[in-house]
C-alpha positions, 0 to 999 in steps of 0.5 A: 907484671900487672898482678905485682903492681896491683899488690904492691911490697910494702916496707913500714917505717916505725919511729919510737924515742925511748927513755934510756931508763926503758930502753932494756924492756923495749928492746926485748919487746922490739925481739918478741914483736919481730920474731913472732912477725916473721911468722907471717906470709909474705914477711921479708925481714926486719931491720933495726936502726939502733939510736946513736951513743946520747940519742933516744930514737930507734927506727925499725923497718918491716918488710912484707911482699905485699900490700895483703900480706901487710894488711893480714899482718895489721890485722892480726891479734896483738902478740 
């Protein structure tokens, strides 16, 4: 257990407010980057929080096993 606690999972919280004339090219933005993130060691999923009917945010949550795993990820090139 002393290894787990030393590289903790991490989960990423994104906030974005998206003009409802953008919101058709950020939600193909917002597919690409999860896909390709999915890609990466240690990644455990995405979740999708869509805004409600009027409302303009969106929040997006990555998961990763571990703080490494999220940093290597970070780190990489923009896709």
């Amino acid at each position: 257990m002393v290894e787990a606690a030393a590289d903790p999972p991490v989960t990423v919280m994104v906030s974005r407010k998206v003009d409802p004339a953008n919101r058709e090219r950020f939600e193909a933005a917002m597919r690409h980057l999860t896909e390709c993130s999915l890609g990466y060691p240690g990644h455990l999923g995405v979740t999708v929080f869509r805004p409600a009917a009027g409302e303009a945010g969106y929040r997006i949550l990555f998961k990763f096993d571990s703080q490494t795993h999220y940093d290597a990820w970070r780190a990489s090139p923009p896709v």
